[in-house]
N, C-alpha and C positions, 0 to 999 in steps of 0.2 A: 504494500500500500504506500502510495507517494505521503511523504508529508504535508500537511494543512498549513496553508502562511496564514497567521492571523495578523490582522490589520494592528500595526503599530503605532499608527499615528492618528491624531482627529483633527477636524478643521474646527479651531476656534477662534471666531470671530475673522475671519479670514484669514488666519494664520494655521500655519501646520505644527501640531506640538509633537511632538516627536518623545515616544518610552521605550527603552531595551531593555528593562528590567520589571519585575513589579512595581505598580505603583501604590502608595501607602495613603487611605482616604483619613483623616481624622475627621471621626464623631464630636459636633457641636451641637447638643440638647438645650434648645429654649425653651426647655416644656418642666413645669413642675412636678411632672409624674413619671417622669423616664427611671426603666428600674435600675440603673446605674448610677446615673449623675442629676437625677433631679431636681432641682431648682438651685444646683451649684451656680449655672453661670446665667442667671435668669436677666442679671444688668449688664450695663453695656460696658460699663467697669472689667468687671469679673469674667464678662465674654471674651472681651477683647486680648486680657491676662493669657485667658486660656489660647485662642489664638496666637497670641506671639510666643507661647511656649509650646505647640504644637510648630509652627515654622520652626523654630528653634532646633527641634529637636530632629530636623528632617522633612515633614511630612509634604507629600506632594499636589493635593487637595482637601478644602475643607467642607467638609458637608452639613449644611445649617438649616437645621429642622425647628420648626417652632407648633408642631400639631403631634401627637404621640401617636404611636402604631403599635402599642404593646399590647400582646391578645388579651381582649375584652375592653379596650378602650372605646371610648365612645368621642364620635370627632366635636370638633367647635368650629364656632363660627368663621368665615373666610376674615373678618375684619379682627377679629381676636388675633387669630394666627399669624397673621399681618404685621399687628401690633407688637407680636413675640419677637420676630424678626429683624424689621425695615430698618431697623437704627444698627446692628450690629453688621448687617450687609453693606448699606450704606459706609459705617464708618472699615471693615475690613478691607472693601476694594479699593479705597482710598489711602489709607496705611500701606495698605501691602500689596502694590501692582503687578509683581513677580510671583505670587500667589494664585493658585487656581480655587475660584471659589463652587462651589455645588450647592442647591436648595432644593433640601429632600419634603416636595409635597405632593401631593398629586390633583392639585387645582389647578385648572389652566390661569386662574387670576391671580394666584402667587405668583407661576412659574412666567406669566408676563412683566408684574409687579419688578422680580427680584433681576429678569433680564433686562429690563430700561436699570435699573440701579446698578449693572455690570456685571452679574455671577456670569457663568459659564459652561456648567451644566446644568441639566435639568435631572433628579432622581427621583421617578416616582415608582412609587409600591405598587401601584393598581396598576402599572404597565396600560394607562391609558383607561382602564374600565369603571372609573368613576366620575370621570369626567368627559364627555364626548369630543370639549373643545384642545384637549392638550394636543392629540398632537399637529392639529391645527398649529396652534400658537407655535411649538418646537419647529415645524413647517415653515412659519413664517417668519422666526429669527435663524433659522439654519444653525441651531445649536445642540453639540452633542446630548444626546437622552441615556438616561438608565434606565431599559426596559426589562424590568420584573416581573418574576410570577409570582401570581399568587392565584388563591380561592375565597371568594365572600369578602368579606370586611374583617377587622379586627375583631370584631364583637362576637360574631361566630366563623371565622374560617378555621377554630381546630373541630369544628363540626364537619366538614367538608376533605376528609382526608381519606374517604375512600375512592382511591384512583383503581384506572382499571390495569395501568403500568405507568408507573410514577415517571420515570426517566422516557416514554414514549407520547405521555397526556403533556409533557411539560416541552418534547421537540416542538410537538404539534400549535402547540399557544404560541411557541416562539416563530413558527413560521408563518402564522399566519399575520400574526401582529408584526413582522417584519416585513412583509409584505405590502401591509398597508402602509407603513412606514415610506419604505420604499416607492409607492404610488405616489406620494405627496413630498416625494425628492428626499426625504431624511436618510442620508447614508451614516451621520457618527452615530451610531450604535451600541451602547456599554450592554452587556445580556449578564442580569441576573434573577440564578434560577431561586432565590427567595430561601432561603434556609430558615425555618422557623416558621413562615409562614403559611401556613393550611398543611405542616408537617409535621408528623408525628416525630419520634426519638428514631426506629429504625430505619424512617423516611430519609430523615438526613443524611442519615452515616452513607444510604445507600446512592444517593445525592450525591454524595462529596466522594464516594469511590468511583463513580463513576461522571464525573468533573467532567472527563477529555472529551465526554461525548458529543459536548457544544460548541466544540471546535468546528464542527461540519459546517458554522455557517462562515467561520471566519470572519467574528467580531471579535473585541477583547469580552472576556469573563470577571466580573466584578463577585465576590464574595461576602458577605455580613452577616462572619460566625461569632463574631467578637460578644464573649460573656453571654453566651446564650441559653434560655434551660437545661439546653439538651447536652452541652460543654458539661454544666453543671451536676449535671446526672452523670455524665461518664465520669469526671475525674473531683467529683465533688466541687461546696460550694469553696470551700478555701483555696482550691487548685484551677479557679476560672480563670486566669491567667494562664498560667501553662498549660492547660487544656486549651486555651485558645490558640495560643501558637502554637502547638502540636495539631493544632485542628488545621490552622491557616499554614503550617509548613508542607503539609499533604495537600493540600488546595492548589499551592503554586505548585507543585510534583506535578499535579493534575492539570494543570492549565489558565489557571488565576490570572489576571494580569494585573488587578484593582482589590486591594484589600481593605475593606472596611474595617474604622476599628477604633477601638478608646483607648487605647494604651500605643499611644505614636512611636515613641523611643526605644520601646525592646522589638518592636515589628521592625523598623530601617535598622535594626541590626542583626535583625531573621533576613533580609531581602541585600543584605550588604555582602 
């Protein structure tokens, strides 16, 4: 079998960025419920902190969520989440122009919002399915998208985990959604396949052994196993750390090229 060239490079903003190695996303939580870091960086203070110590320590995009997707969450308003946001995007692409910034929602009037204020990707969880205008919008600024699977909402998609073949129901979502994609000219492309999300425990692991399979479209693979239950359940709650890296050290084996993650500085020294 010939090898797969997966696309290295994305057009941002009409520039070509160019990775030859993984790339390391750092997680920025504006949300006071995130099971991690919750209402740590809620001001633009304390945001900002944690952004320059996330460049600092390497990281090569930052991913700035202000609406929580943790199963059984329930959403908020588009102006709420708005509000979570607008000031710490705002002030980060302006501090830090050598920075690549991400805004993980899946409303097409954020992901408008935050690309007139300068970010640079778009990452949404509903891979398009809860909003019918995104990827319209993603269409009409020509800006790289993170298209994820998932099933249902947060609130019930671990109801939603009987697949009929996990790794052939999740080809299927991606080719069709890249397709449409494709129709309305979006070629940068990030594919992730949602770890955790409408996944049960042996769902993942089965997931993440079998990574290379998304090679076939010849996108980059973006990952976000970072401190996940299912981490948690394997290597316990004290060892969510090293269980992450051991999860995301098998990830990049597999085919990774975008690693999602809250612990920036022991990952660019996995990827070094």
């Amino acid at each position: 079998m010939s090898k797969i060239s997966i696309k290295r490079s994305l057009n941002i903003k009409g520039k070509l960025f160019h990775f030859d190695k993984p790339l390391i996303m750092g997680i920025l939580n504006m949300t006071p419920d995130s099971f991690y870091d919750g209402g740590k960086f809620n001001s633009t203070d304390s945001a900002i902190k944690r952004v320059e110590n996330m460049i600092r320590e390497g990281v090569s995009i930052i991913d700035i969520g202000g609406c929580s997707t943790r199963p059984g969450s329930d959403f908020i308003p588009v102006d709420e989440e708005w509000e979570r946001i607008k000031y710490i995007i705002k002030e980060s692409v302006k501090r830090f122009p050598n920075t690549l910034f991400s805004v993980d929602t899946f409303r097409s009037e954020i992901a408008r919002r935050s690309i007139n204020e300068g970010v640079h990707l778009i990452n949404d969880i509903s891979g398009g399915s809860y909003d019918i205008n995104m990827f319209n919008v993603v269409a009409d600024y020509n800006i790289p998208y993170v298209l994820m699977h998932i099933r249902g909402t947060p609130k019930d998609m671990m109801l939603k985990t009987d697949y009929h073949n996990i790794i052939v129901d999740i080809l299927s979502y991606f080719r069709k959604k890249i397709e449409r994609l494709n129709s309305l000219g979006v070629n940068d492309i990030i594919l992730d396949p949602g770890f955790g999300f409408a996944k049960e425990f042996e769902q993942n692991l089965d997931l993440l052994n079998n990574l290379n399979v998304f090679k076939i479209f010849e996108l980059p693979i973006l990952v976000g196993l970072s401190r996940k239950s299912f981490i948690k359940k394997k290597y316990g709650e004290s060892k969510a750390l090293h269980g992450t890296l051991e999860m995301n050290k098998l990830a990049i084996q597999n085919g990774a090229e975008i690693i999602r993650v809250h612990d920036v500085k022991e990952h660019v020294k996995l990827v070094s």
